[in-house]
PLY file of the C-alpha trace (Angstrom):
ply
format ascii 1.0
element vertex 404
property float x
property float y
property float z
element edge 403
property int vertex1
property int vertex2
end_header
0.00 0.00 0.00
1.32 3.79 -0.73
2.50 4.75 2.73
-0.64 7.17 3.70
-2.39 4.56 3.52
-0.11 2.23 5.80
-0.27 5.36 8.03
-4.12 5.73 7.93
-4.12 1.69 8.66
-2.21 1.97 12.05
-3.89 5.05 13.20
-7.55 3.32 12.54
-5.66 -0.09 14.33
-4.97 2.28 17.45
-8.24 4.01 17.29
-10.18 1.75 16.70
-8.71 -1.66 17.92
-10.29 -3.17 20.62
-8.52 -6.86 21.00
-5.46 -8.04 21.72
-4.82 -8.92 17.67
-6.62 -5.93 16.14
-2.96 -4.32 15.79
-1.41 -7.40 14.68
-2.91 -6.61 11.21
-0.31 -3.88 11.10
2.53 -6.60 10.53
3.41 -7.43 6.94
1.58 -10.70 5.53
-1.82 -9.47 5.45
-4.68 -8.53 2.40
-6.44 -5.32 2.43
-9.92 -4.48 1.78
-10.93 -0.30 2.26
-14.36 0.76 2.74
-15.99 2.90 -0.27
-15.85 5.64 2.03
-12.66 4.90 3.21
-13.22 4.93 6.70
-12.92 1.29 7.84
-10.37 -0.94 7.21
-10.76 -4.83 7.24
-7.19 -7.31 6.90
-7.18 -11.15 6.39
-4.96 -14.07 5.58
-6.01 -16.35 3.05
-5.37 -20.29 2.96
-5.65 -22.80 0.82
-7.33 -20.09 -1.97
-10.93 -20.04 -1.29
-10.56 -19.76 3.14
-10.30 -15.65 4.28
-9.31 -15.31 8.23
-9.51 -12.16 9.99
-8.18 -11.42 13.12
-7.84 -7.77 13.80
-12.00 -7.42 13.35
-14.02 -4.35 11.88
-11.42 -1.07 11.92
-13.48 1.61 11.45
-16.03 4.11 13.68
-18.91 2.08 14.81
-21.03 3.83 12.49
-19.21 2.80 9.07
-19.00 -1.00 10.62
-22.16 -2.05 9.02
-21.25 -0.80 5.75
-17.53 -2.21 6.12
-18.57 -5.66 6.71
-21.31 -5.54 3.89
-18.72 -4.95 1.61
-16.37 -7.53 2.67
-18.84 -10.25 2.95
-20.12 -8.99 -0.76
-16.60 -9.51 -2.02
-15.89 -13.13 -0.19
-19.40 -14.50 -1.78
-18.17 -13.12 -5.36
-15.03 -14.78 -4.84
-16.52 -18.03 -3.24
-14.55 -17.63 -0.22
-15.22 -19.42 3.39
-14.90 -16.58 5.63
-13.62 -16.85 9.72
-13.57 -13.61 11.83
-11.75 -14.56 14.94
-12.09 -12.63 18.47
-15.50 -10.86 17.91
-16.92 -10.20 21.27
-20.42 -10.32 22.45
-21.30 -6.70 21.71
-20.76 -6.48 17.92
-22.60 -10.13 17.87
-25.95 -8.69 16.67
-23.92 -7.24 13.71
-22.79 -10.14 12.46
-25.93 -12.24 12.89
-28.00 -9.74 10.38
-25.76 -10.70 7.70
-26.51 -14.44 8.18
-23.18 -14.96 10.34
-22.96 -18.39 12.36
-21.64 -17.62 15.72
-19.52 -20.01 17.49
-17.97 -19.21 21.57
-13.50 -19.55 20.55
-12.24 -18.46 24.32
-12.50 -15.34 26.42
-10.62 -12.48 26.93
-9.12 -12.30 30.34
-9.15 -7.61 31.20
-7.71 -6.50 34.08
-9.78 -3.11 35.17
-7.00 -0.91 36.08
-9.12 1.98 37.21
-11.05 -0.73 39.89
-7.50 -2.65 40.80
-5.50 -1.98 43.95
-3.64 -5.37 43.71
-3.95 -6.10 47.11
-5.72 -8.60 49.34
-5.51 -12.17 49.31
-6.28 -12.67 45.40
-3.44 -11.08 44.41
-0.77 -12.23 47.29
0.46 -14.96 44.59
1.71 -12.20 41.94
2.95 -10.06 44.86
5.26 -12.70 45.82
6.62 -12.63 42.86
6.97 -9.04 43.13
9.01 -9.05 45.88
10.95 -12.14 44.87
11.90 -10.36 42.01
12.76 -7.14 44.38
14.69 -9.10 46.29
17.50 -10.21 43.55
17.63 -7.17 42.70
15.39 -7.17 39.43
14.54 -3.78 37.96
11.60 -2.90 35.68
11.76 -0.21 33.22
10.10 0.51 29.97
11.94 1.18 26.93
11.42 3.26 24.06
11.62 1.28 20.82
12.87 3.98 18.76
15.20 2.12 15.71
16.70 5.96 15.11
18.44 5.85 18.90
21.87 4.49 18.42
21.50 3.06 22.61
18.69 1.12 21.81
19.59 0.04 18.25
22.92 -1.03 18.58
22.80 -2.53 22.31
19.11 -3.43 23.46
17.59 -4.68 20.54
20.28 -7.35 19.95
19.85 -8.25 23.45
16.36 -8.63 22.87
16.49 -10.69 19.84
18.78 -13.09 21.29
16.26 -13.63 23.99
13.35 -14.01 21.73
15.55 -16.56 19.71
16.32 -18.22 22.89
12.29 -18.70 23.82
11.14 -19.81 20.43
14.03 -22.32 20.18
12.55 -24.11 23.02
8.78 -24.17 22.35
7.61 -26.76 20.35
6.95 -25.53 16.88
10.85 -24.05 17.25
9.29 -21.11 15.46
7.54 -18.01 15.97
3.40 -18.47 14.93
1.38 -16.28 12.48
-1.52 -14.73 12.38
-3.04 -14.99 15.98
-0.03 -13.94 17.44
2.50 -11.20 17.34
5.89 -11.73 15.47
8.67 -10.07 17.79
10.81 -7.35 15.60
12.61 -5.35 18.09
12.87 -2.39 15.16
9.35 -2.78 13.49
7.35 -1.58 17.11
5.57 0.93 16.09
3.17 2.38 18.68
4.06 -1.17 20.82
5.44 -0.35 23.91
8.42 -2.26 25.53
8.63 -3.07 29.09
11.91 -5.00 30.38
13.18 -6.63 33.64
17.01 -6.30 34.24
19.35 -7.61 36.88
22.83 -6.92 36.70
22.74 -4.70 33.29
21.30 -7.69 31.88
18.06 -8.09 30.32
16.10 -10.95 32.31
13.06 -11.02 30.22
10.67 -8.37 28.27
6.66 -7.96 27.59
5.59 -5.95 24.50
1.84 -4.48 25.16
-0.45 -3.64 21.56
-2.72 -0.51 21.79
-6.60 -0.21 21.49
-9.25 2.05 22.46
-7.16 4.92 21.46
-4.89 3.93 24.11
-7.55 3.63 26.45
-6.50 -0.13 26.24
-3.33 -2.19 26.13
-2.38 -5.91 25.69
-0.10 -7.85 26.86
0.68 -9.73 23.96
4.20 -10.98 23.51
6.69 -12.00 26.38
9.65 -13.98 26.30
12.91 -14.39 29.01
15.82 -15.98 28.95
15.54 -19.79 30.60
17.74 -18.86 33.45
15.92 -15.68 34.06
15.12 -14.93 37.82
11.90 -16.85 38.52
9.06 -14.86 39.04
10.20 -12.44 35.96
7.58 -12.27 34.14
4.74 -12.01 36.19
6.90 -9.27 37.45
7.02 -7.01 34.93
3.32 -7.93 33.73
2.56 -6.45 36.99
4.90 -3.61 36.94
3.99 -2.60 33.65
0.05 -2.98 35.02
1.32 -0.38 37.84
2.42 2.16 35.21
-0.47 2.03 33.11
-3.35 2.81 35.83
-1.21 5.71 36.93
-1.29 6.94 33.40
-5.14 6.53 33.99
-5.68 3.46 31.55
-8.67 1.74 31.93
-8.06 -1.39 30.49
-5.02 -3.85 30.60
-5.92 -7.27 28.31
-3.98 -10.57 28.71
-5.03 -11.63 25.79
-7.27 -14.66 24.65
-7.11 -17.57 26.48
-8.12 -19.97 23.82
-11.28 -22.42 23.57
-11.98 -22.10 27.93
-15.72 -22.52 28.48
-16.58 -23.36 24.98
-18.43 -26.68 25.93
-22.05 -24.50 26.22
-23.86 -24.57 23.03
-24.92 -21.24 21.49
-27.89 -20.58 19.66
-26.89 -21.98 16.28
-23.51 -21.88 16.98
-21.38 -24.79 15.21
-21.04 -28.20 16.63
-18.22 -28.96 14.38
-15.95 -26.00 16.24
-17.56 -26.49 19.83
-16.53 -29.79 19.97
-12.96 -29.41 18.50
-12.34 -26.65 20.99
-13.85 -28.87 24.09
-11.61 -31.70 23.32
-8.38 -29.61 22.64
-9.56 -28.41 26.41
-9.93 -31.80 27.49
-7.16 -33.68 25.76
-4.64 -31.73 23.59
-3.29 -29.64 26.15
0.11 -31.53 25.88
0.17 -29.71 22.03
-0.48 -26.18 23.48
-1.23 -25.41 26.93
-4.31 -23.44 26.90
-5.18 -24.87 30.79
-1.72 -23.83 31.84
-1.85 -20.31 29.73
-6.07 -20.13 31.90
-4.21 -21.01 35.45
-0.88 -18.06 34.64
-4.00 -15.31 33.31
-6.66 -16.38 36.16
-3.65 -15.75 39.18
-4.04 -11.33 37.46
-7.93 -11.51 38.59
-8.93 -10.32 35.33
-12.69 -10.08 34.32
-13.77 -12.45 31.01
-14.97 -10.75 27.91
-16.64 -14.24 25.79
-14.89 -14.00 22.25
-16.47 -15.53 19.70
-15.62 -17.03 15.86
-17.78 -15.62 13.47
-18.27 -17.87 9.72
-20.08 -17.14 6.85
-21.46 -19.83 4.94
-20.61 -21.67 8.12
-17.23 -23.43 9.76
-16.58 -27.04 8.37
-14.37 -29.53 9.27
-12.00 -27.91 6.29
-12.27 -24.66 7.48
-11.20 -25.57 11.29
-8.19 -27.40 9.80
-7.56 -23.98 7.54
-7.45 -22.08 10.79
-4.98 -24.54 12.50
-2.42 -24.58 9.47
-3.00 -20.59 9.54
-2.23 -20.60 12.56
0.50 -22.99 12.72
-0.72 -24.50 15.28
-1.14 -27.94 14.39
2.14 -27.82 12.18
5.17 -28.82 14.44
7.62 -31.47 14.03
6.79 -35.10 15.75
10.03 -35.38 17.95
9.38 -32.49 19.46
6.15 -33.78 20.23
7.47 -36.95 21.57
9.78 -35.49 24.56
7.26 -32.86 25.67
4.89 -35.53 26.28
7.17 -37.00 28.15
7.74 -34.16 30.03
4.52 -33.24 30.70
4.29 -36.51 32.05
6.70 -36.29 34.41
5.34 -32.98 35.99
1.58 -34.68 36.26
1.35 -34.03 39.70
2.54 -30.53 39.55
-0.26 -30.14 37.17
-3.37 -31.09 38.95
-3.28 -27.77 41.01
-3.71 -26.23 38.11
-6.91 -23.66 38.48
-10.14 -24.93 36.83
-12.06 -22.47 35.09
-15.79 -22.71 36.64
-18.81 -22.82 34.62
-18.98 -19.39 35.02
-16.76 -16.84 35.97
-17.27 -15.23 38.66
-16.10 -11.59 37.33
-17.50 -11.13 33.39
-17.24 -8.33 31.72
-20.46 -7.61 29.34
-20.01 -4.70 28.34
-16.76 -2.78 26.68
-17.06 0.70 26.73
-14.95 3.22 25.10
-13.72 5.23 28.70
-11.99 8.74 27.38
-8.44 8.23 26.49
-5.29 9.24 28.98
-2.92 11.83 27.85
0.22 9.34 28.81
2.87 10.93 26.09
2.23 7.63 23.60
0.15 9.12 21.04
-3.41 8.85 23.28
-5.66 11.13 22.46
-9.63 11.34 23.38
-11.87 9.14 20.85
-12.68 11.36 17.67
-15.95 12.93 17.95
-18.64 12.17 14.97
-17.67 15.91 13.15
-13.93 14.87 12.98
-14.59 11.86 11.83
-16.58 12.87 9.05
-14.06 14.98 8.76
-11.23 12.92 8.20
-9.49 12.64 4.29
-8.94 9.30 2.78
-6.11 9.38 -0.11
-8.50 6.51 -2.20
-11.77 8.00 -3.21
-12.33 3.57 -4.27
-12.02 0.91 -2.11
-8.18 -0.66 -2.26
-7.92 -4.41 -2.72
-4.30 -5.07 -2.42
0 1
1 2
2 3
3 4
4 5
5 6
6 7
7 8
8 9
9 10
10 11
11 12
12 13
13 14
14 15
15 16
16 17
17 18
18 19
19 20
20 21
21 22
22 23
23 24
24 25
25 26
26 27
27 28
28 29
29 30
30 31
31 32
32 33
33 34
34 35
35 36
36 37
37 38
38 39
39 40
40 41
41 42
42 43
43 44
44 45
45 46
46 47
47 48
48 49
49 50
50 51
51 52
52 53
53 54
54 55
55 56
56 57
57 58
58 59
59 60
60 61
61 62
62 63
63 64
64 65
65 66
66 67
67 68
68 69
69 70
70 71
71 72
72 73
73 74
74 75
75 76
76 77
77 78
78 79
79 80
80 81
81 82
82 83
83 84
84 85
85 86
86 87
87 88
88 89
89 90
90 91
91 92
92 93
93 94
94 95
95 96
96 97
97 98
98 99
99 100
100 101
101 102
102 103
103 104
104 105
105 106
106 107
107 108
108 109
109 110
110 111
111 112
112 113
113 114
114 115
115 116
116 117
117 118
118 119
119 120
120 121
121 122
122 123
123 124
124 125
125 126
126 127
127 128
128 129
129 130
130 131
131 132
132 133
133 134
134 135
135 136
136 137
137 138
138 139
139 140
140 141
141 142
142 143
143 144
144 145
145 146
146 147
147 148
148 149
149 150
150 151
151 152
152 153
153 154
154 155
155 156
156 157
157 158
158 159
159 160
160 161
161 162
162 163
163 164
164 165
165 166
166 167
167 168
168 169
169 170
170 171
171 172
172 173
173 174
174 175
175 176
176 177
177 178
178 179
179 180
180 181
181 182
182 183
183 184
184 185
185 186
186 187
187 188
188 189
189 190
190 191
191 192
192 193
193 194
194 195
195 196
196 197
197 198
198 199
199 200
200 201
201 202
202 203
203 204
204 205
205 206
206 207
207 208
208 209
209 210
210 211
211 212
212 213
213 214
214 215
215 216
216 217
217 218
218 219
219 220
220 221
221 222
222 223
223 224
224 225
225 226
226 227
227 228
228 229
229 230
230 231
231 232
232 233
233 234
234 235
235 236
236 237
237 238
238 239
239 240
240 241
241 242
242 243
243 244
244 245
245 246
246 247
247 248
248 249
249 250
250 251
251 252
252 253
253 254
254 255
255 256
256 257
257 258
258 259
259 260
260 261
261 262
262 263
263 264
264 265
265 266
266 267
267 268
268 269
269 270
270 271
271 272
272 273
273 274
274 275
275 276
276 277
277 278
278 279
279 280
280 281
281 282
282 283
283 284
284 285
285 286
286 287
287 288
288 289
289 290
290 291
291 292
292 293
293 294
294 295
295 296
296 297
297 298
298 299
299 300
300 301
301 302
302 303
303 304
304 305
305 306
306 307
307 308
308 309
309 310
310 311
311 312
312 313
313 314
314 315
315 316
316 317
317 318
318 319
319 320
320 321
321 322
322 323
323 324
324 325
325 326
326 327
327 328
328 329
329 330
330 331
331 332
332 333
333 334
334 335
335 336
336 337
337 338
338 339
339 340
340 341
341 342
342 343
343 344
344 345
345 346
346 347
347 348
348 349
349 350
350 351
351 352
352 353
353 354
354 355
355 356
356 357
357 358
358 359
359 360
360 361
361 362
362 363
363 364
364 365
365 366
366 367
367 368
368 369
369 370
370 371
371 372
372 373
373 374
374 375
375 376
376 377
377 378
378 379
379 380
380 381
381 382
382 383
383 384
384 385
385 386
386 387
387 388
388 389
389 390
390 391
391 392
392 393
393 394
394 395
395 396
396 397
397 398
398 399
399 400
400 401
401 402
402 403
């Protein structure tokens, strides 16, 4: 795309982003689809041809979604394409089902509300002994400015942070980093990411990159890695630090991102059997592929509230289409022998496991409703939601919608 419109896309990601992934679609590897207005924005990943997948959702005011996702869906059927939108909450639901949508329950997203969060009490003593662990050895939190132009951080910390990111992936199982759903780490391709590191000794002990929403009235913590003989406790640390630093800025919102097919066992109102029952028995039984009940038991110790997430299909998800969103994904695309010894690892720490927190039926905190809370003024590009006037009044370079 010309780079206005590249611009335009990550302002309308920030602005309008209101997930975890919505500004993963600012990451190269993605198809484009403008509004005729030009004021929404919609990217997907296609597989296999004829399967579209998109993650970021609807970017555009909630006035121009309607018309965004007409278009879209208009240009799928004309092109005979299966279509997935992943992470659609409950809220834009209604949307979705008056163009004929099926609606399927994928996870929830676990939101800490930093404006209603002391961190104290009992429920959080577990992350506050990591705290002061972590204080302890000396560990220091600070957040880092990703700027590629600074010679400091160019030269110095983003090496060091690339090394550690090597070092993580290098032991996970897929020995890679994933697409779509997740973020790809680039320690000089940020953009309005923010960087928040632990250090002990001058050296870099581990790092969490948060993604902006809400017009930085939300942030996610979407990617961290640390070294494997990092001080223990580390990251919680820092997620907690970097928690700290936000609700003094006065942000409302602080996601964990989505924990993955928990509580999807429920039926929904012509929801699809075909994905409830995948994501049930990848609950039940696959967790020794990728631990989604470990990932639940890390999230649940923050106390967030649970925002249901939901996959969204039109015609409808088949067994094709689930297996399309697992090679997307690369999630089901790892090498056997790798396979092999974490089973048997996981076997080995079987006992360790069963304290592992079960979700319950229902959560006790849920979180129905998302507003749009008016933005800090923290010095990272927040500014207060555009009113309906500016909006109008913004200028699009394309007068036609862009297909790229």
């Amino acid at each position: 795309m010309p780079s206005e419109l590249e611009s335009r896309l990550q302002e309308y990601a920030y602005r309008y982003g209101d997930t975890y992934a919505s500004y993963l679609v600012t990451d190269d590897g993605w198809e484009t689809v403008w509004s005729p207005s030009g004021r929404g924005v919609v990217r997907f990943a296609r597989w296999g041809g004829c399967y579209a997948i998109v993650v970021g959702g609807l970017l555009a005011p909630p006035e121009e979604q309607d018309e965004l996702l007409a278009g879209f869906l208009k240009m799928a059927k004309r092109n005979r394409w299966h279509v997935a939108f992943c992470n659609v909450d409950r809220e834009k639901l209604p949307l979705f089902r008056r163009h004929h949508c099926q609606v399927t329950k994928c996870g929830e997203d676990p939101i800490v509300r930093l404006d209603k969060t002391a961190f104290e009490g009992k429920d959080y003593e577990w992350i506050r002994r990591q705290e002061n662990f972590c204080k302890r050895q000396g560990v220091r939190f600070r957040e880092i400015d990703p700027n590629p132009n600074d010679p400091q951080y160019r030269d110095k910390i983003a090496p060091e942070l690339e090394a550690i990111s090597r070092e993580h992936i290098a032991a996970t199982l897929h020995g890679r980093e994933l697409r779509y759903f997740v973020g790809r780490f680039h320690a000089n391709r940020l953009g309005r990411r923010r960087l928040f590191i632990a250090e002990r000794d001058s050296r870099i002990e581990c790092f969490v990159v948060c993604n902006p929403g809400l017009d930085g009235a939300m942030w996610a913590v979407e990617t961290y890695r640390r070294r494997a003989d990092a001080t223990r406790g580390a990251i919680p640390f820092t997620i907690l630090q970097a928690m700290r630093a936000l609700k003094r800025e006065g942000v409302a919102y602080c996601s964990l991102s989505l924990i993955p097919m928990v509580r999807c066992e429920t039926a929904v109102t012509g929801d699809s059997g075909i994905a409830r029952t995948a994501f049930h028995f990848w609950w039940r039984w696959l967790n020794w592929i990728f631990d989604f009940r470990g990932i639940y038991h890390f999230k649940s110790r923050f106390r967030p509230e649970y925002r249901e997430m939901y996959l969204v299909a039109r015609p409808a998800v088949t067994v094709l289409s689930m297996i399309a969103l697992g090679m997307a994904w690369g999630l089901i695309n790892f090498n056997p022998l790798r396979l092999v010894g974490r089973a048997l690892t996981k076997s080995q720490k079987s006992e360790s496991r069963k304290s592992l927190a079960e979700p319950e039926y229902r959560p006790q905190r849920v979180l129905r409703r998302f507003g749009r809370p008016a933005s800090p003024r923290n010095g990272h590009g927040s500014r207060p939601a555009p009113t309906d006037d500016e909006a109008l009044a913004d200028e699009h370079p394309c007068k036609t919608p862009v297909n790229t």
